[in-house]
Backbone bond lengths (Angstrom), bond angles and torsions (degrees), N, CA, C in turn:
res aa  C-N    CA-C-N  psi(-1)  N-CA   C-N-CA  omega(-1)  CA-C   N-CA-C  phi
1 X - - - 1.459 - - 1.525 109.64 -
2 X 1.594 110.72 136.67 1.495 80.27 179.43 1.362 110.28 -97.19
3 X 1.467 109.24 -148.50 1.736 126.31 -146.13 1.466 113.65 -51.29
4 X 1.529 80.63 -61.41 1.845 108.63 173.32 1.306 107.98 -56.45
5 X 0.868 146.85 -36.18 1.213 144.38 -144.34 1.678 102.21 -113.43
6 X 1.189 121.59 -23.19 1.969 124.29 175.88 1.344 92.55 -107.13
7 X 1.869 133.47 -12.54 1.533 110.66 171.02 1.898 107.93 -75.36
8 X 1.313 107.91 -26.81 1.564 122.90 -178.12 1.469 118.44 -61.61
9 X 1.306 108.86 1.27 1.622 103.15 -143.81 1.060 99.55 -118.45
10 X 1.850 127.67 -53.97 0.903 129.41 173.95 1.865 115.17 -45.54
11 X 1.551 113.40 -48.49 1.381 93.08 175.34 1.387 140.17 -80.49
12 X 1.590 103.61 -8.66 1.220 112.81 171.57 1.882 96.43 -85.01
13 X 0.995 138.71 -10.40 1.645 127.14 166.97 1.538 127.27 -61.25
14 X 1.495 80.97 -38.79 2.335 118.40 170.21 1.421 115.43 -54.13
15 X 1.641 80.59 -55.42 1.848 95.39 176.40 1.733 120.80 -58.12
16 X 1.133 107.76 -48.92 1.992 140.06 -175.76 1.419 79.56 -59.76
17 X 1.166 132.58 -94.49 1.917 151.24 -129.84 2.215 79.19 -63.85
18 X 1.298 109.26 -52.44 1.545 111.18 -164.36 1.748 104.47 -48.01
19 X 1.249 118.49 -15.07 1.653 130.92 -159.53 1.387 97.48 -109.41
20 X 1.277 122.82 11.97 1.917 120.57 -175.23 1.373 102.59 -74.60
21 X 1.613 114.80 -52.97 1.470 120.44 -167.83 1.700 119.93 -105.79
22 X 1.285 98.31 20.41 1.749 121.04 -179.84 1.456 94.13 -60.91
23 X 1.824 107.22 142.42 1.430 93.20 176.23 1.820 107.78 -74.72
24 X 1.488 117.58 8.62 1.328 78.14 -168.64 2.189 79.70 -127.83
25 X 0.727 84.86 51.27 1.731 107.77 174.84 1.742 112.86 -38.39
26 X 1.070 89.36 -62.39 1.963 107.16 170.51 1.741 103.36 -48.47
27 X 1.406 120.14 -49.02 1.268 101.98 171.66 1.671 129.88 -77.53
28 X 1.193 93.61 -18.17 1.738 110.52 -172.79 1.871 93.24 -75.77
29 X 1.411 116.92 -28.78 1.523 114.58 177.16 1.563 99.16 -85.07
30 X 1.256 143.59 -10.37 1.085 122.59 165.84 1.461 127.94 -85.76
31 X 1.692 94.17 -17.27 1.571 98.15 178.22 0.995 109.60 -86.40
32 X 1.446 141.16 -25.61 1.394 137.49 169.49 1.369 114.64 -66.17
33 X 1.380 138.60 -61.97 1.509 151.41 126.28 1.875 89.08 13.05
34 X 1.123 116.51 -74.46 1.457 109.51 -162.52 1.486 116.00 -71.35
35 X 1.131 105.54 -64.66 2.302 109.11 147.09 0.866 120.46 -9.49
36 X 1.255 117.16 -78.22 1.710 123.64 172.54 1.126 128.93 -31.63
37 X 1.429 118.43 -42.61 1.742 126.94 -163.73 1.821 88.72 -88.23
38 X 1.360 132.41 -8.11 1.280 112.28 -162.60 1.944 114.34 -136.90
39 X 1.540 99.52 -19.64 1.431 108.32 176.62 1.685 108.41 171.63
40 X 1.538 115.86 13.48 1.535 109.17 168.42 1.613 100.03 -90.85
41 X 1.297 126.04 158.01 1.317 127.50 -177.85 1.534 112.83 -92.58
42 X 1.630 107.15 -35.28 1.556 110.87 -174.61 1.809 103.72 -88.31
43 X 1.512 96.17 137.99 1.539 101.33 -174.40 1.393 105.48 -94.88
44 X 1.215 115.88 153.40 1.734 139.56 -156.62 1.815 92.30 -49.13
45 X 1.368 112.25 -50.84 1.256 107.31 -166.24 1.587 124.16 -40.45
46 X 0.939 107.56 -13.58 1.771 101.08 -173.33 1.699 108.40 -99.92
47 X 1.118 97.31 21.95 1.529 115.16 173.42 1.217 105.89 -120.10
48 X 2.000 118.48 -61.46 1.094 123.75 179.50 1.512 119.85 -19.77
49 X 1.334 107.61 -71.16 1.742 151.59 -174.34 1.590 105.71 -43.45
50 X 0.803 129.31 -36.72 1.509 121.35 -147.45 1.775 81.60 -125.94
51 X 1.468 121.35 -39.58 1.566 120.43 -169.80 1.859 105.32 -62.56
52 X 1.455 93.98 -38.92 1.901 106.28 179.81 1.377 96.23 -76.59
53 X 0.861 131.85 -71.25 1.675 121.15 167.75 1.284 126.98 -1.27
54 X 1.494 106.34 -66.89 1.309 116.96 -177.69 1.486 130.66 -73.15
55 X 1.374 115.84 -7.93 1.446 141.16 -164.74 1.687 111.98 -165.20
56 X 1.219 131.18 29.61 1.182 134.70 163.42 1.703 121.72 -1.49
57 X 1.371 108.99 -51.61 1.729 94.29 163.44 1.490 127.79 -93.13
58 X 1.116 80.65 33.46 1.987 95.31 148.69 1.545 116.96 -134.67
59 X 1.025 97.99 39.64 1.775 128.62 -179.98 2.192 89.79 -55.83
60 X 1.470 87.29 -74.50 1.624 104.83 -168.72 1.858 122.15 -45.89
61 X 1.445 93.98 -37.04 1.206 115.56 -170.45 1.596 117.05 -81.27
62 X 1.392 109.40 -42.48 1.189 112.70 169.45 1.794 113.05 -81.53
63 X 1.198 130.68 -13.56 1.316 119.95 150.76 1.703 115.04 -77.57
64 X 0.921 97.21 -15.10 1.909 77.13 -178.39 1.897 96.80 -108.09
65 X 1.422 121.69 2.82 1.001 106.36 149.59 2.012 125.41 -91.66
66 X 1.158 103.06 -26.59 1.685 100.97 155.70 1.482 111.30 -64.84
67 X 1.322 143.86 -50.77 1.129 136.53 -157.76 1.744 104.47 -89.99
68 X 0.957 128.53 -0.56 1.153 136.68 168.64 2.452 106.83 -83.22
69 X 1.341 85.85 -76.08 1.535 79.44 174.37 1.004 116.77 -68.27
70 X 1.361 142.79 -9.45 1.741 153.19 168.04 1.589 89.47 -50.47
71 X 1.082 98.40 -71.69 2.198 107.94 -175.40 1.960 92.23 -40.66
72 X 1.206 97.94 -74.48 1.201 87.13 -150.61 1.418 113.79 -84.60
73 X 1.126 136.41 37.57 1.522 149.77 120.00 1.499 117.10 -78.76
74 X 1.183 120.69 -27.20 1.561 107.44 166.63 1.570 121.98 -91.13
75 X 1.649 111.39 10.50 1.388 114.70 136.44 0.970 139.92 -95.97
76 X 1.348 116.91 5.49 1.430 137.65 168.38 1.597 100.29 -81.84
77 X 1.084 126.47 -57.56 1.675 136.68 160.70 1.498 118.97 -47.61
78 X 1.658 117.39 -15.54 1.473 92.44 -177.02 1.828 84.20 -106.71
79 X 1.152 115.01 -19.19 2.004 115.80 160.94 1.126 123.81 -33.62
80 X 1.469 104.21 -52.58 1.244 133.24 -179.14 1.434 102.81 -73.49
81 X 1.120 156.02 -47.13 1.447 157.46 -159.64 1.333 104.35 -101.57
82 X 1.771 123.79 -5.10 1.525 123.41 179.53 1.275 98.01 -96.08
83 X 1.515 114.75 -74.99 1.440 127.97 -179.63 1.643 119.60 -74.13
84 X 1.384 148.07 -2.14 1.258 118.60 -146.21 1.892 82.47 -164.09
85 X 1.886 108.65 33.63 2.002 81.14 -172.67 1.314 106.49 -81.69
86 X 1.370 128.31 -41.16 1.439 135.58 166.44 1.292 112.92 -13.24
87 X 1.734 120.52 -80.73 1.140 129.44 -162.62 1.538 113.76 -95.09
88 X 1.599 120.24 -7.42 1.480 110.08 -172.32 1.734 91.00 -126.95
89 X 1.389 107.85 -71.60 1.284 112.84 -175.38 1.613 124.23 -51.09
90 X 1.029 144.93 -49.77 1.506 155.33 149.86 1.427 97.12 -10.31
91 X 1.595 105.10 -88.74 1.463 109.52 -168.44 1.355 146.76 -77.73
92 X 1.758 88.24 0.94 1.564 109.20 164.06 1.816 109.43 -96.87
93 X 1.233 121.38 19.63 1.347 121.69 -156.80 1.989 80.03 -126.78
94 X 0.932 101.90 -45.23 1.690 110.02 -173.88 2.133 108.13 -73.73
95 X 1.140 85.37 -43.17 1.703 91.39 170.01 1.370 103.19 -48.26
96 X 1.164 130.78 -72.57 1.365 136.85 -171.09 1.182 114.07 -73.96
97 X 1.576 130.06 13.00 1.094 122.22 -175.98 1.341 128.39 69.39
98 X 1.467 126.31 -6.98 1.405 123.41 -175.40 1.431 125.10 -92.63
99 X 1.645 117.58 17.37 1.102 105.56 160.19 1.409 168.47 -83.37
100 X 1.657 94.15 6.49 1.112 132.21 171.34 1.888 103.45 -83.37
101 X 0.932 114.68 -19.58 1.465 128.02 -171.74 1.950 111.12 -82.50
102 X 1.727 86.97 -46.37 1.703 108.86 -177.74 1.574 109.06 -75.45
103 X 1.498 125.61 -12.27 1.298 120.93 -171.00 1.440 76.51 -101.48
104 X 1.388 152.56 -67.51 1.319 144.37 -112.15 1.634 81.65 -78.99
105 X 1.229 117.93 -40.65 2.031 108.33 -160.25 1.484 83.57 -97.35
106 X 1.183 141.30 11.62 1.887 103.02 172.95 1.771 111.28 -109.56
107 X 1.524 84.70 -6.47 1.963 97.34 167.16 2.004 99.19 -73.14
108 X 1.045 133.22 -16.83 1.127 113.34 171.02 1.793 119.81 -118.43
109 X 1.244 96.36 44.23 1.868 103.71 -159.26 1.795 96.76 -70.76
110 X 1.849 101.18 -48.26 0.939 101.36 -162.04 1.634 120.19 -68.83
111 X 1.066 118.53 -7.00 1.521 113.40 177.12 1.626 118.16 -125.64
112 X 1.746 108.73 -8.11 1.383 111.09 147.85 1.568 120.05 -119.84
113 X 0.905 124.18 36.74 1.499 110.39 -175.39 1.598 122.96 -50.92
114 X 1.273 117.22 -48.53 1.378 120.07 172.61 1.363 111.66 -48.27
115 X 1.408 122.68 -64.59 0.877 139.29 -155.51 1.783 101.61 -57.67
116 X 1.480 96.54 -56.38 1.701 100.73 -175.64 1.757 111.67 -61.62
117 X 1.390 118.49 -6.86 0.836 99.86 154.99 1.484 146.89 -96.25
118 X 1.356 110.20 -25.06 1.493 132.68 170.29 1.953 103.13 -61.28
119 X 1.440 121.75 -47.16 1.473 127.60 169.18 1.735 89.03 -50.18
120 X 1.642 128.95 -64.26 1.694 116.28 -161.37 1.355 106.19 -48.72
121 X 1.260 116.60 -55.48 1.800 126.08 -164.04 1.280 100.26 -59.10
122 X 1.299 133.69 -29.15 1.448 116.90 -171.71 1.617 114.63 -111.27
123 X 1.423 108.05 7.95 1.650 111.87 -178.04 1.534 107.43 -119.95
124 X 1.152 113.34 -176.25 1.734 114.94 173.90 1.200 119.65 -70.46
125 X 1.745 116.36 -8.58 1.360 116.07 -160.17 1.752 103.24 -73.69
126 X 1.160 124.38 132.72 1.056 148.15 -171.72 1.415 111.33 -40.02
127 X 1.272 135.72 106.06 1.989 133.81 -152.29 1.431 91.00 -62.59
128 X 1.627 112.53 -49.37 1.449 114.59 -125.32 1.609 86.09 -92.20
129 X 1.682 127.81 -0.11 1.966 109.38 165.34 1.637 87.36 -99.01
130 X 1.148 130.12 11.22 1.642 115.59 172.44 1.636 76.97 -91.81
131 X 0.995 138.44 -111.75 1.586 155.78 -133.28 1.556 98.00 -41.33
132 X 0.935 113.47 -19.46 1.564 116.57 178.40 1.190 101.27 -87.01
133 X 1.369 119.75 -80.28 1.293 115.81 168.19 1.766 126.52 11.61
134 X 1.537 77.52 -75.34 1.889 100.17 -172.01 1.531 99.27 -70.48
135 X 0.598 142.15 -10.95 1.453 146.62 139.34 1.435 124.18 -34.61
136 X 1.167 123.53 -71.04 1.133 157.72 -170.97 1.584 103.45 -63.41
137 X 1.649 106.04 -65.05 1.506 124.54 172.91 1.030 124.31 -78.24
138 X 1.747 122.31 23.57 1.520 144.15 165.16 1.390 98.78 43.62
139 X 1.579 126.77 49.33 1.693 121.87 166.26 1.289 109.60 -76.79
140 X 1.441 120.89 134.90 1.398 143.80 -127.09 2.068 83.35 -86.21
141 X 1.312 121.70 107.02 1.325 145.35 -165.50 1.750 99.51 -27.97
142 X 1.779 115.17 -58.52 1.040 130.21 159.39 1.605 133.64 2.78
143 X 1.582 80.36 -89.12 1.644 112.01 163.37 1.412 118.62 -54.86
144 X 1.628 113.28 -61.40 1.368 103.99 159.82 1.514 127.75 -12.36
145 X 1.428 110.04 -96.27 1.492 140.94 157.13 1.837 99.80 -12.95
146 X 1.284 102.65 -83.21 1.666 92.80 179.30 1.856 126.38 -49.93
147 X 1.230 99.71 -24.65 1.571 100.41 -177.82 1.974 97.62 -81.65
148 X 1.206 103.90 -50.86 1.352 104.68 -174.73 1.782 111.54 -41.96
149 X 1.406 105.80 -51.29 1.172 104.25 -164.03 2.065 127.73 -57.30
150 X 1.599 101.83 -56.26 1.320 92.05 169.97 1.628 124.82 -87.14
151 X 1.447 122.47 31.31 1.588 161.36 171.37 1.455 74.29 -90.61
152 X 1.352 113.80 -116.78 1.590 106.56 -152.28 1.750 121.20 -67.96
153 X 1.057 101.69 4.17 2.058 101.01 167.77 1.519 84.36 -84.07
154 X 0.841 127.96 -76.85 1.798 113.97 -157.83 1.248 109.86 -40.92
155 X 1.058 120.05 -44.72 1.559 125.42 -168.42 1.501 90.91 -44.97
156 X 1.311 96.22 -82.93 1.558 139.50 -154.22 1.669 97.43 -46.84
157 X 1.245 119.37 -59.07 1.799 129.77 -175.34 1.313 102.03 -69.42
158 X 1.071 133.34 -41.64 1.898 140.27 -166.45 1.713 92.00 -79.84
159 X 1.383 125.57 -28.92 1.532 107.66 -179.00 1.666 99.46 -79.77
160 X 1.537 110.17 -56.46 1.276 117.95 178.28 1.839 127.83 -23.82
161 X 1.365 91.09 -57.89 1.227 127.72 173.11 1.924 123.27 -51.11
162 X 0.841 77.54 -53.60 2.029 102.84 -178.46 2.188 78.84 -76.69
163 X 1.039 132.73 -56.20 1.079 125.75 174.53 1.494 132.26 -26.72
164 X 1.481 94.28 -63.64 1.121 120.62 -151.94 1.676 106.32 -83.81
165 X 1.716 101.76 -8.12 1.162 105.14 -161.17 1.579 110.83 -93.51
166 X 1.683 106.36 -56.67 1.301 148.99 157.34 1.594 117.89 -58.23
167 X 1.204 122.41 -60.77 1.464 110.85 164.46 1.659 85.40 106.53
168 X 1.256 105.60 -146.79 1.757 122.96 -169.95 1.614 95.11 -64.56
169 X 1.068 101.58 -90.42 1.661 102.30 -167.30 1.890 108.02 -17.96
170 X 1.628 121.29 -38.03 1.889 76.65 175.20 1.468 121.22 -104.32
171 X 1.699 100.83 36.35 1.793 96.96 177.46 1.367 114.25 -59.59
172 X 1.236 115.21 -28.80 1.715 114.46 -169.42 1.323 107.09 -90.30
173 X 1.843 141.66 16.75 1.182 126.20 -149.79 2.026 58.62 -136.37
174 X 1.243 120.33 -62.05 1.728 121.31 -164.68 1.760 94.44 -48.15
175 X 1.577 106.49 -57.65 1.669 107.36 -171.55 1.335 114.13 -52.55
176 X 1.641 131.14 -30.47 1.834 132.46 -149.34 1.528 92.53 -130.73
177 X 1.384 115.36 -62.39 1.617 113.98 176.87 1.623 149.21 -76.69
178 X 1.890 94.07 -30.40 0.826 91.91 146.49 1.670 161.62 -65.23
179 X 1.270 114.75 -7.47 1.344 137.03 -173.43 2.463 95.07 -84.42
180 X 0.961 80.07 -33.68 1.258 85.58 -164.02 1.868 123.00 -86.72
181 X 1.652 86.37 -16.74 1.747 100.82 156.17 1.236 96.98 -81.57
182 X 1.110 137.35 -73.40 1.263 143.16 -179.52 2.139 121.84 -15.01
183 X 1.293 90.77 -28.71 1.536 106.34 -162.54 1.393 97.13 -109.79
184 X 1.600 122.74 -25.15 1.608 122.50 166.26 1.558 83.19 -75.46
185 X 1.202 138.99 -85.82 1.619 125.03 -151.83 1.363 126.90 -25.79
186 X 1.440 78.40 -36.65 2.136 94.73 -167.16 2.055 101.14 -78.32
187 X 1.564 93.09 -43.01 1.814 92.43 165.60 1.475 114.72 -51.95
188 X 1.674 133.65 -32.61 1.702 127.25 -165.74 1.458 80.02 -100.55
189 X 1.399 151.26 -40.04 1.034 124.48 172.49 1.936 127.45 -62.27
190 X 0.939 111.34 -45.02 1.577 108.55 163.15 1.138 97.21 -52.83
191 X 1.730 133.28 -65.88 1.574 103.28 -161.60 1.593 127.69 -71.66
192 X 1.523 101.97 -3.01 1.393 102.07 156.72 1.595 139.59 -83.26
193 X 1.111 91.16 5.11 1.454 88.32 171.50 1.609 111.37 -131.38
194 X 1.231 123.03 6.08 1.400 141.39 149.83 1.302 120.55 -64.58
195 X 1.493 109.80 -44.24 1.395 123.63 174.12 1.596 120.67 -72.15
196 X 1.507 107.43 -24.78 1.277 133.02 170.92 1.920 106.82 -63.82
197 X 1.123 98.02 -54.02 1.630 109.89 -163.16 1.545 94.47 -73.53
198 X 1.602 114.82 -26.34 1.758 86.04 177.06 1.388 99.04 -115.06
199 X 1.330 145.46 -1.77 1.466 121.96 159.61 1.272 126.17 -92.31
200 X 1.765 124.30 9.98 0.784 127.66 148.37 1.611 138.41 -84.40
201 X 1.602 142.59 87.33 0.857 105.67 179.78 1.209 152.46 -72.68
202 X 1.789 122.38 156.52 1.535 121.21 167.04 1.316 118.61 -35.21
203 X 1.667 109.22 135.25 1.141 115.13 144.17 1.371 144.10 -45.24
């Protein structure tokens, strides 16, 4: 990331973490949740995590309230990547360093688009150069929307969940390990449908 973009971060992280025990917290996780998918840098989770923590039977609620504005901030991001890349998307993609990230997935939009997006929602790769992206790479709004959605409920419910179940002891396995099951899944899923494209033949 560059300079600008890791001097920005730390205080907007200060700012995010300061909104954990806000009384109106649940909304402050939806506005970040919605940010995120479209031009905030910090992802919902560091709210998620510590909010289920603190109140465990609102495990459910606070994932389907992140995964709810998650969707609809990453149509605000593929808006943003249809109408506005020049003047909004470009240079908010370069701030954060991710534009080297946003060219590598929109050279393959046209023959994975779905796919690259359901792999973004469930890996570290940054939502908001996917949602832009698809923007950009005119993926049919629809599809978008449907790929996005059980992309960020899994995410979002499977952290909740593992939460809600376990309690403290598996914050450090969701924070360090989890990311990394997550990134084997998304590896047997690419090779399943790679494996698909050549042992199946064309019509």
């Amino acid at each position: 990331m560059c300079h600008e973009g890791a001097t920005m971060i730390k205080p907007l992280y200060d700012w995010t973490m300061s909104k954990i025990n806000n009384p109106a917290g649940e909304r402050w996780l939806g506005i970040l949740s919605f940010a995120e998918s479209s031009f905030f840098p910090i992802p919902p989770d560091v709210m998620l995590i510590p909010m289920v923590l603190a109140d465990r039977a609102k495990a459910w609620r606070l994932a389907t309230i992140t995964t709810i504005a998650s969707v609809l901030g990453a149509v605000l991001g593929y808006l943003i990547g249809m109408f506005l890349f020049d003047s909004v998307a470009q240079p908010l993609l370069d701030l954060y360093g991710y534009g080297e990230k946003y060219q590598a997935f929109a050279d393959y939009y046209d023959e994975y688009g779905i796919l690259i997006v359901l792999v973004a929602g469930l890996t570290p790769i940054p939502f908001k150069v996917i949602t832009i992206a698809s923007g950009v790479a005119g993926l049919n709004p629809f599809v978008f929307i449907l790929s996005a959605i059980p992309a960020r409920g899994l995410r979002f419910y499977l952290v909740a969940g593992l939460l809600w179940k376990f309690g403290e002891p598996i914050r450090t396995f969701i924070e360090k390990r989890l990311t990394l099951l997550f990134i084997l899944g998304t590896v047997l899923l690419i090779g399943g449908f790679v494996a698909l494209k050549f042992l199946i033949p064309a019509s």
